[in-house]
N, C-alpha and C positions, 0 to 999 in steps of 0.2 A: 928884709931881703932873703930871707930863708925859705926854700921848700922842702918838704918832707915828705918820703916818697916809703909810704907800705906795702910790701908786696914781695913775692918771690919769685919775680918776672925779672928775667934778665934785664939790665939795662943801659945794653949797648947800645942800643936802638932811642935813646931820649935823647929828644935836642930840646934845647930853650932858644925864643929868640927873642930879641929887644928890638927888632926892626920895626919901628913905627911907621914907615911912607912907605908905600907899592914899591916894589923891587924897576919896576921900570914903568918910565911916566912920557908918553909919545904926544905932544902937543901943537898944536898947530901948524905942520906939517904936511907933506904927503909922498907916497910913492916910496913904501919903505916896505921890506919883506923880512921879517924875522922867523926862520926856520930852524928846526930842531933842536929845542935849548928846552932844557929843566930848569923852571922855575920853583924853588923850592920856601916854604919859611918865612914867614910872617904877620904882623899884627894889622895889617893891613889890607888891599886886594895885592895881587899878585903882578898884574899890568892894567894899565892908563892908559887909555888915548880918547883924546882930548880933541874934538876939532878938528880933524884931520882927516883927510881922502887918501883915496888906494892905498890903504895900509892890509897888508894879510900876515896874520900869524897862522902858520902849516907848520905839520907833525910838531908841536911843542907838547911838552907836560907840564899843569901846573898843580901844585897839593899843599896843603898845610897852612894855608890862608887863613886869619880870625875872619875877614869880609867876602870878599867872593872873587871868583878868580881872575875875567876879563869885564873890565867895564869901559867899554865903546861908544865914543860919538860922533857922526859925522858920515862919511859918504864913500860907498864903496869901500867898506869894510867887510873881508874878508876871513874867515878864524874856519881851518881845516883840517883835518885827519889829526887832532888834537886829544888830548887825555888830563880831565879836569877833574879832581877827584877830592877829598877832604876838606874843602872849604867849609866856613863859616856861615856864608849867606848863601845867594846865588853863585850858582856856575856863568853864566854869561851874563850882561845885561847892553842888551843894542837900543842906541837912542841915534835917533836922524831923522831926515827929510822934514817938511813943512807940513804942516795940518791945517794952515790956511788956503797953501796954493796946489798942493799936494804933489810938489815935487819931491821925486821917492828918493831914499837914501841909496838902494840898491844896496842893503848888507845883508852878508849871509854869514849863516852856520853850517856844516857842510861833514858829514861824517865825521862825527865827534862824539868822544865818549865820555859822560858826563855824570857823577855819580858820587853818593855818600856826603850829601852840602845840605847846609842848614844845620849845623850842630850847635850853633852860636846865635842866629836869628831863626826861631823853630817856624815866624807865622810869613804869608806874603810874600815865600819868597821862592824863586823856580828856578830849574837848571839852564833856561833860557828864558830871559825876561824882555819883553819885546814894548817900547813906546816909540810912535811915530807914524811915517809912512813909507811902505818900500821893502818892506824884509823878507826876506826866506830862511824859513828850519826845514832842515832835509835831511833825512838820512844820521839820524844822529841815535844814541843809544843811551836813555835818562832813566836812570833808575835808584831806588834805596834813599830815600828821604825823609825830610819833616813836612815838605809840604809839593809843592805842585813841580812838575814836571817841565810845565812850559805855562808861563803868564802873560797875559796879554791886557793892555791896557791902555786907553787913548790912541787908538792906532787905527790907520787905513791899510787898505789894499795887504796884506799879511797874509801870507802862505806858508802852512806849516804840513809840510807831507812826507810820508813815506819814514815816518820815526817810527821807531821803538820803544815806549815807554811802559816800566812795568815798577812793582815792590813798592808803591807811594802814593799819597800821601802817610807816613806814620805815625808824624802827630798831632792831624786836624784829621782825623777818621771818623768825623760825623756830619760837617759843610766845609769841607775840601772835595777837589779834584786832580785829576792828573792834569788833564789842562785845563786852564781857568783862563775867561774872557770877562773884562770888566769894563763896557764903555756904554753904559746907560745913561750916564750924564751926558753924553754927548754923541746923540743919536746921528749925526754927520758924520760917525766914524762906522763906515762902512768897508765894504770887499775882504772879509776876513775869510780864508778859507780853509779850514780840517781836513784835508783830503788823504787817505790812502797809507792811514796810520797805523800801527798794530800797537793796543793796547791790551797788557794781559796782571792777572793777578793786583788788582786795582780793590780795595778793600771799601772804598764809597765811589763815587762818581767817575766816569772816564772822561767825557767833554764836559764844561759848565760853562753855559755863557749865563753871567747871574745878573741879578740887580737892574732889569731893564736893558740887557747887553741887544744888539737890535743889527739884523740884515748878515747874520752869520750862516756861513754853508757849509754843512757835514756830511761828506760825502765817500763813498769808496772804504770807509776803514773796519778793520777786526776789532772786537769786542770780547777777548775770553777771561771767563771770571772776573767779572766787572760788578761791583757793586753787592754782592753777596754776602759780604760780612757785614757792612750795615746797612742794607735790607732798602736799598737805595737803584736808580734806574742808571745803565749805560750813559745815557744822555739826558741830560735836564737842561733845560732852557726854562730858567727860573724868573719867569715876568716878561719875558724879550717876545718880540714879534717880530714879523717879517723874516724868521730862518726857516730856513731849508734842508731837511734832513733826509736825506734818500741814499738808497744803496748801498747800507751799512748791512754788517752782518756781526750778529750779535750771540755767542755762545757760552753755553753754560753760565749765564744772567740769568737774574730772578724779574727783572723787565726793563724792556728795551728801552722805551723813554717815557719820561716828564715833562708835562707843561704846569710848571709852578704858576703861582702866583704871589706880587710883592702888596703887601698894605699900600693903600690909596694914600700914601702921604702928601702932602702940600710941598714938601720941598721937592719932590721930582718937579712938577709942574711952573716950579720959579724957575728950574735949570732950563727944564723944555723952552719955557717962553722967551728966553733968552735967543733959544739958535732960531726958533719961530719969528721972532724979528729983525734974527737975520739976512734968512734965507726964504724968509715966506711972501706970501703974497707975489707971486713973480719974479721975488730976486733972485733965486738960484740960476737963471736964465741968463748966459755966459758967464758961470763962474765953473769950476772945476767939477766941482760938488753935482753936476745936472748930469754925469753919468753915472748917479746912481736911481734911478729910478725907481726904487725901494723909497729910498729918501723921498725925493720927491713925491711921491703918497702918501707921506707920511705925515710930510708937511701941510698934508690939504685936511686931517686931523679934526674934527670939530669937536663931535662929544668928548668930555673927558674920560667917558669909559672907557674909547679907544684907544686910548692911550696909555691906560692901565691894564686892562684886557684886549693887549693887540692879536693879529692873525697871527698863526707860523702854520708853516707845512711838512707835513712828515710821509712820506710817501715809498713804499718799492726798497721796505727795509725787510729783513726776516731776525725771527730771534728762534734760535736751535737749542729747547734746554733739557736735555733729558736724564740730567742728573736733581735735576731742583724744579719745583713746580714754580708757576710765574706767582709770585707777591699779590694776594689781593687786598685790594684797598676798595674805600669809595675812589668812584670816575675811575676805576681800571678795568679795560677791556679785554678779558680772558684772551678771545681769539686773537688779541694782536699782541698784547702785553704792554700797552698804552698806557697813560695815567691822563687825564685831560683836567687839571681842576681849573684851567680858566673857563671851558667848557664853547674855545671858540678854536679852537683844533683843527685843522683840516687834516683829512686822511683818507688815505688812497692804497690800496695793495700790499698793506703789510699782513706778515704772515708769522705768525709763531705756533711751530711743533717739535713735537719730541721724537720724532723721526728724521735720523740723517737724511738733509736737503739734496746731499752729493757731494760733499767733503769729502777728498780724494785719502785722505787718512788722518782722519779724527783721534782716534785711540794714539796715534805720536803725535801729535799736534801739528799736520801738515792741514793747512786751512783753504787749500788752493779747490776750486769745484771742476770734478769729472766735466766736460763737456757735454756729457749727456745725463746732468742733476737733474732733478724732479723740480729744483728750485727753478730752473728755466722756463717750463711750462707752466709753475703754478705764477709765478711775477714774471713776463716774457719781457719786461724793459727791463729787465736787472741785470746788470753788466758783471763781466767777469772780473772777482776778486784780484789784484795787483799781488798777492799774499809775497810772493819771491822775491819781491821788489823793498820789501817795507825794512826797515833798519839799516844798519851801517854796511857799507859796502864788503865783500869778501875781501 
């Protein structure tokens, strides 16, 4: 029972705790608002809830957790204007809705500031960790970690827009991401969308949907100093088909995106064949599942190449690098900053140079485009950057 403490750092500031259970554990319940309270100190997470609806925790603080700070399940859950910091695992982890019927959870996370977690579990583990169906990340501020920013896995219809996430992965800086999406095994998990992100100072990868991840959309978001330190693309979609990457704008990247490719294993094709007899041959036909229409193509599937080297679409992105030349590789396309190695790519109007596109002030990092950018005429469907909009509220 002794510790011994080296050092000539004041130590008025040490606490120890023996608290083994979450400081507060909300279960099967509902209709409860917990506002403004420091949660502090623990070997545990920090709050529980359990089963429960309309539950919202606003402006709270939580820090010093061995596990992670909120772990959520259930429906219509809410966690607001919040400050999540020193944890051991994840910062949030939201579990709800059905993945059979796909009645959505409706949880969100909502301008929160989420930061310095994973000290304790370094691999797998995110400041927002999202299973289910039904969620939204908005507007939150994730940064300075061991590994991902925001995780995504086994989940439908997932909205994650207008965050801030920078300083991370620090210690999977070689197959990590900021945000990672992992639902390859179950290609029915559709409607995930990236939208209108600013990711900056990203030392590997900024979006990942890996491992056969399938029917993902990236769209709207900043990309500054992404992937530069290990020599790695903004975007990789590593095996997946069926996504859709447009109207991203990508700076000071060494390249815009990747189309990996996973080994022809045999066990993908035992999981595949499984939802294949679920949903195939006409049964998706009044089940929930038939507005996806991704899916549904997918399902009609014959060679097994298809399946291992599916489509994606990358379209009406630009990459601005004029501090670093783009990465050459084999199957990378100088003029755009592509990497194609499945070599079944679709591409349309992307653009990469080293001349400001119209970036209203580049040199402070103001990302927002003159209305009268050069980028307009040379991609004339390319929508104006959201820049003002992206991270936590003023």
């Amino acid at each position: 029972g002794l510790i011994y403490y080296l050092g000539n750092e004041d130590l008025s500031g040490l606490k120890m705790t023996t608290l083994e259970s979450p400081i507060l554990v909300v279960k099967d319940t509902s209709n409860i608002s917990i506002e403004g309270i420091e949660f502090s100190f623990g070997r545990n997470h920090g709050i529980v809830i359990n089963n429960c609806e309309e539950i919202t925790i606003n402006k709270c603080r939580l820090s010093n957790f061995t596990k992670g700070g909120i772990d959520a399940s259930g429906k219509s859950i809410r966690i607001l204007d919040s400050h999540i910091h020193g944890v051991g695992a994840f910062g949030i982890r939201l579990k709800g809705g059905n993945l059979s019927t796909l009645v959505p959870a409706d949880n969100e996370v909502i301008n929160c500031h989420i930061h310095d977690f994973g000290w304790e579990q370094k691999s797998q583990m995110g400041g927002v960790c999202i299973y289910g169906v039904g969620h939204r990340v908005a507007h939150n501020e994730i940064h300075d970690a061991t590994h991902f920013g925001v995780l995504i896995r086994k989940s439908n219809d997932v909205t994650v827009e207008f965050n801030e996430i920078y300083d991370l992965p620090k210690y999977h800086k070689l197959d990590g991401g900021a945000l990672y999406i992992g639902t390859g095994s179950t290609p029915q998990c559709r409607g995930i969308r990236i939208i209108n992100n600013y990711f900056h100072d990203i030392p590997t990868i900024g979006v990942y949907p890996d491992n056969f991840s399938w029917g993902v959309e990236i769209s709207g978001n900043v990309f500054y100093n992404v992937g530069v330190e290990a020599d790695r693309a903004a975007i990789d979609v590593n095996g997946g088909g069926e996504c859709r990457t447009f109207n991203n704008l990508m700076i000071d990247c060494v390249q815009m995106y990747r189309q990996g490719t996973r080994p022809k294993e045999e066990r993908w094709l035992e999981t595949w064949n499984l939802v294949i007899e679920k949903y195939g041959n006409g049964k998706i036909k009044n089940t929930p599942h038939e507005k996806y229409r991704d899916f549904e193509a997918w399902l009609t599937k014959k060679d097994e190449d298809d399946f291992y080297r599916p489509v994606s679409y990358v379209y009406n992105n630009v990459l601005f690098h004029p501090s670093s030349d783009i990465l050459s590789e084999r199957h990378v396309d100088i003029k755009s900053g592509i990497k194609d190695n499945s070599r079944m790519l679709v591409t349309k109007n992307n653009w990469a140079t080293k001349n400001n596109p119209g970036l209203r002030n580049y040199e402070e990092g103001d990302f927002n485009l003159n209305i009268n950018a050069s980028l307009f005429n040379k991609i004339r469907e390319f929508n104006p950057i959201l820049f003002d909009k992206m991270g936590r509220y003023k």
